[in-house]
Backbone as ProteinMPNN parsed JSONL, in Angstrom:
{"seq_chain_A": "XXXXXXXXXXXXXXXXXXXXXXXXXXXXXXXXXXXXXXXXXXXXXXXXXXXXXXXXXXXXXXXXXXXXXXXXXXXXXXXXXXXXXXXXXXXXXXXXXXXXXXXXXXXXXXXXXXXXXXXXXXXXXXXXXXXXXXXXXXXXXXXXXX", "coords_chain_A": {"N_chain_A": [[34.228, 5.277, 22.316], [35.866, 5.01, 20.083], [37.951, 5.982, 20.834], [39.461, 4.111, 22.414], [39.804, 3.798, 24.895], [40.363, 2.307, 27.676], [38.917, 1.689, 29.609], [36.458, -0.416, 30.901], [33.416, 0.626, 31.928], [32.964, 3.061, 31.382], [32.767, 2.418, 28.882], [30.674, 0.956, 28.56], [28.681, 2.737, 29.311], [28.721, 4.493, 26.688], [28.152, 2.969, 24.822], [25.466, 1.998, 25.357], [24.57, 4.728, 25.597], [24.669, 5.027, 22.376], [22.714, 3.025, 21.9], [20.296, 3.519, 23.218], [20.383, 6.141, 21.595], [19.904, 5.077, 18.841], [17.354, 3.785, 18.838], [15.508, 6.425, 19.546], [15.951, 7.441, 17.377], [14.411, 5.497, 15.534], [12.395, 5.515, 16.228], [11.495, 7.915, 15.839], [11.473, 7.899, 12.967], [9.863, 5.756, 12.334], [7.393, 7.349, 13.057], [7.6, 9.835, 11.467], [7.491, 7.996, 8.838], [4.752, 7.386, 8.58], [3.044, 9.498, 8.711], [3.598, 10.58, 6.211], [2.311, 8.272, 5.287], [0.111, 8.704, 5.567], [-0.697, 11.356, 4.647], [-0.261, 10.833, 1.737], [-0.864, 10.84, -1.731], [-0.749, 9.506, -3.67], [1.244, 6.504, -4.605], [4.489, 5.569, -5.152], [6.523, 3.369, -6.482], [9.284, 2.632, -7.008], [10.942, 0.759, -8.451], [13.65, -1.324, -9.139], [16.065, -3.398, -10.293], [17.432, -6.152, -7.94], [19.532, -7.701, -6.258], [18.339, -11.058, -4.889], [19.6, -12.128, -3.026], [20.958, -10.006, -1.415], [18.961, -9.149, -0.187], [18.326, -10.967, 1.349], [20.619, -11.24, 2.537], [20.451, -8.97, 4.382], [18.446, -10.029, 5.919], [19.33, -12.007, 7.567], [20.982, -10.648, 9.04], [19.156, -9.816, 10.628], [18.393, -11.621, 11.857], [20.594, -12.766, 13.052], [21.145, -10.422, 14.894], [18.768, -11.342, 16.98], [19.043, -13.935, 17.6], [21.536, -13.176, 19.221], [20.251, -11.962, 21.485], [19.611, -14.006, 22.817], [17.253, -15.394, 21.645], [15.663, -18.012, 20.062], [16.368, -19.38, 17.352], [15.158, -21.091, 14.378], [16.346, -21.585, 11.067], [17.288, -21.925, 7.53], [19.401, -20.982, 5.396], [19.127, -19.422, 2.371], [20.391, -19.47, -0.141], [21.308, -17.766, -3.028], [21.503, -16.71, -6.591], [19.897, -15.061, -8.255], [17.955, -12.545, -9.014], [15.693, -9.685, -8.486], [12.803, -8.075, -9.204], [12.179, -5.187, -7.222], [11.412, -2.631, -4.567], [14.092, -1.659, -2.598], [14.799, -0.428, -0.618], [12.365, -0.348, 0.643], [11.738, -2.943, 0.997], [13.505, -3.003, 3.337], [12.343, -2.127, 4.967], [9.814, -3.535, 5.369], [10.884, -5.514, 6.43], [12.33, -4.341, 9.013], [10.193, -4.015, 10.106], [8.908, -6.475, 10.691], [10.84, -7.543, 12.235], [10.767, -6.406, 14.583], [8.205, -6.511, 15.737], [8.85, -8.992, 16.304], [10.848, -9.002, 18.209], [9.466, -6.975, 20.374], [6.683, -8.921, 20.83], [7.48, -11.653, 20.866], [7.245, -14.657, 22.222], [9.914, -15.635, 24.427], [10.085, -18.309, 24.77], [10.112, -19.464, 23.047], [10.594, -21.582, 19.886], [11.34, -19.547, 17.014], [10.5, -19.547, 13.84], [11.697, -19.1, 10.476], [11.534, -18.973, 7.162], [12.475, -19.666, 4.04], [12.242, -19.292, 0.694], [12.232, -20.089, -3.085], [9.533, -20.226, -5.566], [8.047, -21.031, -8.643], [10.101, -18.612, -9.587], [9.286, -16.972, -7.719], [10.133, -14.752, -4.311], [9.589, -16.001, -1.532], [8.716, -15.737, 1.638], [8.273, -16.97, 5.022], [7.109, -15.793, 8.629], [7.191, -17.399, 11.791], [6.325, -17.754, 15.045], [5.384, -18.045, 18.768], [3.294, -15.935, 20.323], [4.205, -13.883, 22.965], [1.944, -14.009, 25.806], [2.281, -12.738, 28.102], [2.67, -10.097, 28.527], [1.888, -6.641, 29.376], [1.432, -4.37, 27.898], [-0.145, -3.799, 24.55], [2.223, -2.323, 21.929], [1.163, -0.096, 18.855], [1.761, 1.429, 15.947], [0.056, 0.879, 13.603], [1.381, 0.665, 11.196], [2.122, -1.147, 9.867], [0.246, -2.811, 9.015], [-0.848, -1.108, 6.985]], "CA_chain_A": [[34.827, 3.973, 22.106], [36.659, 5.171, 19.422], [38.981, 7.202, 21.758], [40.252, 2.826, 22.849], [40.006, 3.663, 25.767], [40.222, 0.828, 28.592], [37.316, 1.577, 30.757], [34.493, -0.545, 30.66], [32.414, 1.332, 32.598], [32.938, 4.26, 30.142], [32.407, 2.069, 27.294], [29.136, 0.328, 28.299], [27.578, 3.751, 29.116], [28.806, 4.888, 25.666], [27.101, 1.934, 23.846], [24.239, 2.473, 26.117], [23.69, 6.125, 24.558], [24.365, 4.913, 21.153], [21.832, 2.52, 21.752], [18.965, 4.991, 22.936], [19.766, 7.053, 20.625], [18.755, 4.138, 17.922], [15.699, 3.547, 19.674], [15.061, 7.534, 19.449], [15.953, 7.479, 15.905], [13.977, 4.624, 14.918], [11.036, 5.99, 16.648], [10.761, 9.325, 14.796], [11.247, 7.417, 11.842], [8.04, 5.803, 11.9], [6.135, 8.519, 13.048], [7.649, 10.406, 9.742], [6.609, 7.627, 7.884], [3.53, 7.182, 9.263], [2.704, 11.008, 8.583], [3.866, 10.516, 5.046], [1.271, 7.121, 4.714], [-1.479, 9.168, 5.956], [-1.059, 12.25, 3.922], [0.239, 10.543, 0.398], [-2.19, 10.986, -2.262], [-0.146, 8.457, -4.394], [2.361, 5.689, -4.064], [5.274, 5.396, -6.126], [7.246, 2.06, -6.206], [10.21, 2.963, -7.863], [11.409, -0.649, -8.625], [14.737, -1.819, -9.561], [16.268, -4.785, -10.726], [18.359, -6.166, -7.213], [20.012, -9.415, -6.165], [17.962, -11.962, -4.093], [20.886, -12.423, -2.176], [21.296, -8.869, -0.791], [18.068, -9.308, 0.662], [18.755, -12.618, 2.567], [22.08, -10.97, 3.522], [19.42, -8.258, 5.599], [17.674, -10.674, 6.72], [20.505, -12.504, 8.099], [21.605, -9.783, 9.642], [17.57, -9.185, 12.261], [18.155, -12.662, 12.803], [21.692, -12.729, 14.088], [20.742, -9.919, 16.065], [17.75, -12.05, 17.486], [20.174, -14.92, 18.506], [22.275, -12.179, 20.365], [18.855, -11.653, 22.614], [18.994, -15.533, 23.248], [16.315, -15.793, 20.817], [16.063, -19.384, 19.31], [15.543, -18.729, 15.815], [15.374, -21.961, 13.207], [16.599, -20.978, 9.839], [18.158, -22.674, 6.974], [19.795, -20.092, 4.747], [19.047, -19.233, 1.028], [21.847, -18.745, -1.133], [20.846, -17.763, -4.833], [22.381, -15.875, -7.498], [19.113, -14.618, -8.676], [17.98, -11.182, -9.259], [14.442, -9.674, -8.38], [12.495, -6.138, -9.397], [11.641, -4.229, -5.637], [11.97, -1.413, -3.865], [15.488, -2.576, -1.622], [14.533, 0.646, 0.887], [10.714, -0.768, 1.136], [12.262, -4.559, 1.392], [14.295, -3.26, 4.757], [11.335, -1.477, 6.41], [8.878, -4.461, 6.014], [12.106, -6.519, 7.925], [12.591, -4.099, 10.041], [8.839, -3.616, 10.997], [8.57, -7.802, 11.312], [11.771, -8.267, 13.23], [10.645, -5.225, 15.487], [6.959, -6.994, 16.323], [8.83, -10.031, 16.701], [11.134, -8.851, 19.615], [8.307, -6.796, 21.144], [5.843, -10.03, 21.371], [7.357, -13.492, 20.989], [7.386, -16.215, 23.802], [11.005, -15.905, 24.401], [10.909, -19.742, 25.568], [9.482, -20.658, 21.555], [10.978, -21.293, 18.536], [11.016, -18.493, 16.061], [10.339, -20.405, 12.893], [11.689, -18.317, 9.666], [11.374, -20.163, 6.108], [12.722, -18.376, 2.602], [12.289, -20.253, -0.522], [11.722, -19.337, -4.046], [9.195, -20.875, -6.123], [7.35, -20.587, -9.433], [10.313, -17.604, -9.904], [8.523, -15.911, -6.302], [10.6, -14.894, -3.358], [9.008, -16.611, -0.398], [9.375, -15.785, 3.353], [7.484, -17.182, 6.259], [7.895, -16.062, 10.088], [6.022, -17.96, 13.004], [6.441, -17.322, 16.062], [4.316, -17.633, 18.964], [2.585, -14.426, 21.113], [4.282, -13.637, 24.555], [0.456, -13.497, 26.63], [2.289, -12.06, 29.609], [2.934, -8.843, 28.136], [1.832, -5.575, 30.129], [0.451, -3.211, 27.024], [1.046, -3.806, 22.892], [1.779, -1.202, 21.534], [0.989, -0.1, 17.732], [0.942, 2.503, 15.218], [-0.615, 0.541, 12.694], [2.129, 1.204, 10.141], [2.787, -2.59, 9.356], [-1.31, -2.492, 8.219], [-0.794, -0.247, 5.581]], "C_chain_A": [[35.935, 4.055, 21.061], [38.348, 5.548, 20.009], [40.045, 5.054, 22.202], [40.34, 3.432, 24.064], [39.058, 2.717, 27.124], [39.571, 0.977, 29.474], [36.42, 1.321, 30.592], [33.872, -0.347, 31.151], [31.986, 2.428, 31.707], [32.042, 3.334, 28.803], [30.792, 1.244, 27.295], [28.112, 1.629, 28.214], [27.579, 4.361, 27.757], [27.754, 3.933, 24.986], [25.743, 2.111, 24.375], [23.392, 3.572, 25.15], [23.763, 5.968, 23.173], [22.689, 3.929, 20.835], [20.349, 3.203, 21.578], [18.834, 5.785, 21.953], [19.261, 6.243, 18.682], [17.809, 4.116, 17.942], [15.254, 5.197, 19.239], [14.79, 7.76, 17.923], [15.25, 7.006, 15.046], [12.573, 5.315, 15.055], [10.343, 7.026, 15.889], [10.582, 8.459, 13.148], [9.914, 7.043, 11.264], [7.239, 6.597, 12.206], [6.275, 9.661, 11.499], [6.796, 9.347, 8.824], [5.09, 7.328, 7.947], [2.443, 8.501, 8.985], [2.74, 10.902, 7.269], [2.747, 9.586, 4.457], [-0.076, 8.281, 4.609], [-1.763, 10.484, 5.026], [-0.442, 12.332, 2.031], [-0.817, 10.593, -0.653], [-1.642, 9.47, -3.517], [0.883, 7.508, -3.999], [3.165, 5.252, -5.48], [6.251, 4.139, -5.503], [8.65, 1.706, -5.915], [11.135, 1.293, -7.576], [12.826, -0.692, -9.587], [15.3, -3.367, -9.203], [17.344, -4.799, -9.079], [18.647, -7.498, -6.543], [19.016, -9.73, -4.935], [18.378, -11.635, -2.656], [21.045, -10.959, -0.892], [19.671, -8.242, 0.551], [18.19, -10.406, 1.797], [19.458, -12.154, 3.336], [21.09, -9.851, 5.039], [18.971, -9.006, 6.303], [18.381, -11.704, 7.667], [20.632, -11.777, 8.866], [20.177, -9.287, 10.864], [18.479, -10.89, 12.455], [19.056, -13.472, 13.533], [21.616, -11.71, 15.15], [19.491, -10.677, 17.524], [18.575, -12.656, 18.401], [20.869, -14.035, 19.793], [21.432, -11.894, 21.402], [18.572, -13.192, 23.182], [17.832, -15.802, 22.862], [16.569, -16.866, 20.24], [15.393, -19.117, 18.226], [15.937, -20.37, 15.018], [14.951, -21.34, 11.69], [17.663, -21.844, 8.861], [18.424, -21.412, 5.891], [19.577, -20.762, 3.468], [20.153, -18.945, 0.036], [21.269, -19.098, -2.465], [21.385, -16.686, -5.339], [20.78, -14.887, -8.076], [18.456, -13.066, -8.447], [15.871, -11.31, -9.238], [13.854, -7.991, -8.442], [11.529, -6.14, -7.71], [12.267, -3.565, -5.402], [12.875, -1.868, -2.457], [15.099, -1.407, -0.025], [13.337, 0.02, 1.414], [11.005, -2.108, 1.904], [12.522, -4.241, 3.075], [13.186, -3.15, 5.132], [10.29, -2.788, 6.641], [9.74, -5.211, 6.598], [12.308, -5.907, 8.511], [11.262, -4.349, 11.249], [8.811, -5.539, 11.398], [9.329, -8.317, 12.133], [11.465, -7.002, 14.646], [9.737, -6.066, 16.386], [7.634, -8.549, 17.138], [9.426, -9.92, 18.217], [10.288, -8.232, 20.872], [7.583, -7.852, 21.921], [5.938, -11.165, 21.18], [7.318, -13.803, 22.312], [8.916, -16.241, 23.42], [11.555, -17.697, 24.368], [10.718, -20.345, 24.31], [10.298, -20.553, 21.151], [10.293, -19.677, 17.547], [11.405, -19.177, 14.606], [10.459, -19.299, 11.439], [12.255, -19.19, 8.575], [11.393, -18.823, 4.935], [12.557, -19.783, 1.338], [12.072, -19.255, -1.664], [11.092, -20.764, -5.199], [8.15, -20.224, -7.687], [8.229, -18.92, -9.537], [9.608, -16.367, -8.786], [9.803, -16.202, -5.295], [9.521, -15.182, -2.264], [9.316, -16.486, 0.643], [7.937, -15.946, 4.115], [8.35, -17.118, 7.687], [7.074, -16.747, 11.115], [6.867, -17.664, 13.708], [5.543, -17.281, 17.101], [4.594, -16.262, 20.159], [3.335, -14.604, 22.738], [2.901, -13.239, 25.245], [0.723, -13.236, 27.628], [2.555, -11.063, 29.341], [2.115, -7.903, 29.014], [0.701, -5.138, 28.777], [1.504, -3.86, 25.542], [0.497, -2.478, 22.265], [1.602, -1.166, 19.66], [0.987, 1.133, 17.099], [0.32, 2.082, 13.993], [0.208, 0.521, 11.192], [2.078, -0.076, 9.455], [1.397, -2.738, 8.457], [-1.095, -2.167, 6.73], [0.13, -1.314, 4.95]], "O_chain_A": [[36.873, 3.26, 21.12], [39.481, 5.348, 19.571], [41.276, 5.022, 22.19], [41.544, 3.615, 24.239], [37.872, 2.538, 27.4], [39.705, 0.14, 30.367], [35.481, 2.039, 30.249], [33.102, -1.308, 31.152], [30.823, 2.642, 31.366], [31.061, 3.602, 28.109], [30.035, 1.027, 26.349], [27.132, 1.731, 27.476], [26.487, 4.834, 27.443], [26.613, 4.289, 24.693], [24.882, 2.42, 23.551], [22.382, 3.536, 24.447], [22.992, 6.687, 22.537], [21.862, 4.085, 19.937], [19.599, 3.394, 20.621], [17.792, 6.171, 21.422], [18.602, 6.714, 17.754], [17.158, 4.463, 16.956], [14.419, 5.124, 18.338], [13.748, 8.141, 17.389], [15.134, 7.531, 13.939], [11.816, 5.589, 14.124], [9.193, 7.101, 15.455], [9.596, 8.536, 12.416], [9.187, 7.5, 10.381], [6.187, 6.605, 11.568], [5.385, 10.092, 10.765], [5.757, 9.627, 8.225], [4.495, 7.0, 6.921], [1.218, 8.4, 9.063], [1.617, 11.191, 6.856], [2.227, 9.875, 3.379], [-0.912, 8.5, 3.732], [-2.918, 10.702, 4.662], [-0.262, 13.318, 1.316], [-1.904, 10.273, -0.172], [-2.425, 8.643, -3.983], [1.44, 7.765, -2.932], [2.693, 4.78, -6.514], [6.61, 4.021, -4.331], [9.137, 0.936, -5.086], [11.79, 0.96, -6.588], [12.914, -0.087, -10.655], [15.077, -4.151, -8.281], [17.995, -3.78, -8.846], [17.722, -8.294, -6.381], [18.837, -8.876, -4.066], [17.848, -11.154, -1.654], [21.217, -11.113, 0.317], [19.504, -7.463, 1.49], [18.087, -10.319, 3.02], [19.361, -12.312, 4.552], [21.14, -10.033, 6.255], [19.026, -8.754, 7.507], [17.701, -12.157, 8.588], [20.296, -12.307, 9.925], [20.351, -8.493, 11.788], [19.215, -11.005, 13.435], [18.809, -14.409, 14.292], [21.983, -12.028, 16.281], [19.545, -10.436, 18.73], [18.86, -12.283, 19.539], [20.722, -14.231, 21.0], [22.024, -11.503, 22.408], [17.576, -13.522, 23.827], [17.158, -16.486, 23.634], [17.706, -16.952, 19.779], [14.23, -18.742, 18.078], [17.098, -20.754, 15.157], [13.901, -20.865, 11.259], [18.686, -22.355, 9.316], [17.377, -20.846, 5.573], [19.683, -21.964, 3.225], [20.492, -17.82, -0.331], [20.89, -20.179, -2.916], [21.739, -15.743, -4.631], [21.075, -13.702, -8.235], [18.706, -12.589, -7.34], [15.081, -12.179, -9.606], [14.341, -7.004, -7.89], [10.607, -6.839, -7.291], [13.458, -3.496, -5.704], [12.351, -2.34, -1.448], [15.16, -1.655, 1.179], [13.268, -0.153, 2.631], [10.662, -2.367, 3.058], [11.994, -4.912, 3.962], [12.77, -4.124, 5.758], [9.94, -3.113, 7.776], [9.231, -5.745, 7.583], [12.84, -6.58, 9.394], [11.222, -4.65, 12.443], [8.667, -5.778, 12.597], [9.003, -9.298, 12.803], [12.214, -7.01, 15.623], [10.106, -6.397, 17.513], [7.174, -9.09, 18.144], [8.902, -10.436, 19.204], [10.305, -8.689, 22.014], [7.622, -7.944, 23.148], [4.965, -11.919, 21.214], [7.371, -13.079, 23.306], [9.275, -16.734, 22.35], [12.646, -18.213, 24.126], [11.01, -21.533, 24.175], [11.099, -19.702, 21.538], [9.215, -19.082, 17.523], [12.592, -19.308, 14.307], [9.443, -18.644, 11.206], [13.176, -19.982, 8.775], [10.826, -17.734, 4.852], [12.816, -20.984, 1.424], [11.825, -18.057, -1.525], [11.687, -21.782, -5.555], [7.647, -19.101, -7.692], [7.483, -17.941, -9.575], [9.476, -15.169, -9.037], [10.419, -17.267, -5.25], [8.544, -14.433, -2.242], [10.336, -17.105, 0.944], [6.882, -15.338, 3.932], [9.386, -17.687, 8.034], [5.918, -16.331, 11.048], [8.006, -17.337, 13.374], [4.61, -16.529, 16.816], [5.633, -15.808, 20.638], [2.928, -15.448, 23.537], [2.699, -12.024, 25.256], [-0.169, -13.31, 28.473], [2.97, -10.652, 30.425], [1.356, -8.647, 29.635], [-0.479, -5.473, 28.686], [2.68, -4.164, 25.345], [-0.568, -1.882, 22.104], [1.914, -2.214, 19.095], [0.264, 2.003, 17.583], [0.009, 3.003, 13.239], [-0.427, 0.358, 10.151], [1.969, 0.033, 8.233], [1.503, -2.776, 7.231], [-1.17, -2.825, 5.692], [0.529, -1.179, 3.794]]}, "name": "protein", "num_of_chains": 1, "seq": "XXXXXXXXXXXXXXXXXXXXXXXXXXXXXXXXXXXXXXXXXXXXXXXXXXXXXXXXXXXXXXXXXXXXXXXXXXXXXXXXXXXXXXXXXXXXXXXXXXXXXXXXXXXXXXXXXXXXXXXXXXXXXXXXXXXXXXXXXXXXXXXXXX"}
C-alpha cells in the first residue's frame, strides 16, 4: 500500500495479510504471556506516575474500532487533566483482553454500555454488554482470570 498503487484488489488483499498477521501476532502474544503467568514466581508492578487522559485516549481508540464493526457502543467521554500511579503496558492488555471478549461474544443487535468516571480520587470503568447465545464454541485461555 505504500508502493500507492491504484489497485484495489491488490490493496484489500494487502490489508487482508496485514490483518492476519495481527491476529497471528496477537495470538502468540497471549500464549507468551500466558506461559510467563503460569511460570512467574513473583509479580512486579513497576508503577509510574501517568496521565488519566492517555488512558481514555486507548480506550477511545477499542471503541472507535468497535463502531467500525457496526457495533453500537454508548459512551460519554472523560476528559481530565489528572495523573494516576499504574502500569500503562498492564492498563493496555486488560483493554485489550476486554475489548477482545467483547467482539468475540456480544449480541451485535445490543447496546455496548461503557461508563468512566473518577471518584473518591479512583479511576472508574464499567463495560456491559450483553452475551451473543448463538455462538458455535467460546473460546478461552483463562488469561483475563488471572
Amino acid at each position: 500500500m505504500n508502493l500507492k498503487r491504484d489497485d484495489i484488489k491488490f490493496r484489500d488483499q494487502y490489508l487482508q495479510k496485514c490483518l492476519d498477521k495481527v491476529e497471528e501476532i496477537t495470538y502468540l502474544s497471549n500464549k507468551m504471556f500466558e506461559y510467563s503467568l503460569v511460570f512467574s514466581t513473583e509479580y512486579n508492578s513497576d508503577l509510574s506516575s501517568i496521565p488519566v487522559q492517555k488512558v481514555m485516549d486507548t480506550l477511545v481508540d477499542h471503541i472507535q474500532y468497535l463502531r467500525e464493526m457496526d457495533l453500537h457502543i454508548l459512551y460519554e467521554p472523560l476528559q481530565t487533566s489528572l495523573s494516576m500511579d499504574a502500569n500503562f503496558a498492564m492498563m493496555q492488555r486488560i483493554l485489550n483482553n476486554i475489548f477482545s471478549n467483547i467482539q468475540k461474544y456480544c449480541d451485535p443487535w445490543k447496546d455496548i454500555v461503557i461508563q468512566t468516571t473518577i471518584e473518591e480520587n479512583q479511576l472508574k470503568m464499567s463495560f456491559t454488554n450483553s452475551i451473543n447465545h448463538h455462538l458455535d464454541k467460546v473460546e478461552s485461555n483463562g488469561i483475563g482470570l488471572k
